[in-house]
N, C-alpha and C positions, 0 to 999 in steps of 0.2 A: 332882386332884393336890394335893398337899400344898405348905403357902407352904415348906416348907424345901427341895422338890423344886425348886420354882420357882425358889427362890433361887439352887440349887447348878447350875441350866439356864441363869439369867440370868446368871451370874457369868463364864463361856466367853462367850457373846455379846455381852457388856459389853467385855473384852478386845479380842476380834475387830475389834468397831465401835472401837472406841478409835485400836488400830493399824495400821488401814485408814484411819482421817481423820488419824492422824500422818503416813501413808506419803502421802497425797494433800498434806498441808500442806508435806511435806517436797519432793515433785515440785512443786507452784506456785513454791516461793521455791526455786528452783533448790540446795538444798543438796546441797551436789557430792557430798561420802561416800554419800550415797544413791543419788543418780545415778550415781557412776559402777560404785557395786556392783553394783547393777540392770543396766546399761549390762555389766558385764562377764558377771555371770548369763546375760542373755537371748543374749550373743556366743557363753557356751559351752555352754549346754545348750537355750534357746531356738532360735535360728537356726538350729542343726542339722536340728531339726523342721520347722519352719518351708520352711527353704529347699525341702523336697519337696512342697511346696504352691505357692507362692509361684511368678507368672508363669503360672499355668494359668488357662482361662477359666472366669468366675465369681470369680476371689479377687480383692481387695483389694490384698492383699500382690505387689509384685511383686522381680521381682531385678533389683540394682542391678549391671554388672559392671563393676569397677573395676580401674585398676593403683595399687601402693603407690606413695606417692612417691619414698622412697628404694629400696628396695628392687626395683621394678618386676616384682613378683609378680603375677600377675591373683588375683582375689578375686572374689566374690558374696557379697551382700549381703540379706536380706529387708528391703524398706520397706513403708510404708503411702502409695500411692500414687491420686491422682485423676488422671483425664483431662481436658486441656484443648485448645483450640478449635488449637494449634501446639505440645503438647508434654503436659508431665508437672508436679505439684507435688507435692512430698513433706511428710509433717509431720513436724517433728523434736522427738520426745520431751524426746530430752536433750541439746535445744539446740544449739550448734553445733560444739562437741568433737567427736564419733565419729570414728573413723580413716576410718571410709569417706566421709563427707562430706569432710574434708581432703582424703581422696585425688582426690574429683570436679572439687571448688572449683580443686587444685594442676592438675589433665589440663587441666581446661575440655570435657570431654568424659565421657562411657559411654556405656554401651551397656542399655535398658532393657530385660528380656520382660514382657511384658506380655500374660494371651489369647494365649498358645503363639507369639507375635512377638516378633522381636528389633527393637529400632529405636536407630539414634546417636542420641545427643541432645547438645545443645551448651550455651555460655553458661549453666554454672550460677548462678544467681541466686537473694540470699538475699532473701525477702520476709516481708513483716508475716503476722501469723494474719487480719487485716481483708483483705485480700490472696487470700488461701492458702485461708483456712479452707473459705470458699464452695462450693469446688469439691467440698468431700467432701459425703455426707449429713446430713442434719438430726443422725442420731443421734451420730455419730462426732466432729462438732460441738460439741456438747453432751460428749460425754467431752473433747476437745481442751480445752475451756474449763475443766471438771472440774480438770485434770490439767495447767493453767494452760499449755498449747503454745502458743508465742511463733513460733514460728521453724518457717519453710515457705522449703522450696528448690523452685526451679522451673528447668525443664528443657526446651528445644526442640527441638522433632526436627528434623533434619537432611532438607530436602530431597531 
């Protein structure tokens, strides 16, 4: 291959890498225009997808089901969810804005599936990534930190 081949192949790759470590620089230091663009993105063309996965056995992702707080609409939700020893902990991407964490925090209640179960969960609770983090895999860990995830809510099941 020719250096000018090379050149005109590294110059797309250059780009790519560039505004993949902006979009990651821009996810660490919480800068909101990105977040909540991202955050709206993945609400309307994401989650849709998503939500037909999410809560079966084997996924990660479960459904969160929630009511609005003004509104009192019921909703679902896709999260990124671990299992713990009396409940659930979530990691939150984009920190602690989303409508649907509002709307958990405001109940103090939902309802998780999780593994084709539904379970109440109660006392939502916002805790540290030193906290939170543990609970997921090594790998997901490692992105959480990536992508600078501060903010883990945690969730008890209801007796």
């Amino acid at each position: 291959m020719s250096k000018r081949a090379t050149a005109g192949l590294s110059a797309p790759v250059l780009l790519l890498l560039l505004a993949f470590g902006l979009f990651v620089l821009a996810m660490r230091m919480k800068y909101a225009p990105v977040q909540d663009r991202l955050r709206r993105f993945t609400r309307d063309y994401g989650n849709p997808r998503m939500i037909e996965k999410a809560g079966q056995p084997g996924e990660t992702l479960a459904i969160v089901r929630h009511v609005g707080r003004s509104s009192g609409t019921p909703y679902e939700s896709p999260v990124e969810t671990a299992e713990t020893e009396d409940g659930f902990v979530t990691a939150l991407p984009y920190g602690t804005r989303p409508d649907w964490l509002q709307n958990v925090l405001a109940a103090g209640s939902a309802v998780v599936v999780r593994d084709d179960a539904e379970q109440t969960v109660t006392h939502p609770e916002l805790i540290s990534a030193d906290e939170g983090n543990p609970y997921f895999p090594t790998q997901t860990q490692f992105i959480h930190r990536l992508f600078g995830v501060n903010d883990f809510l945690r969730l008890y099941r209801v007796s």
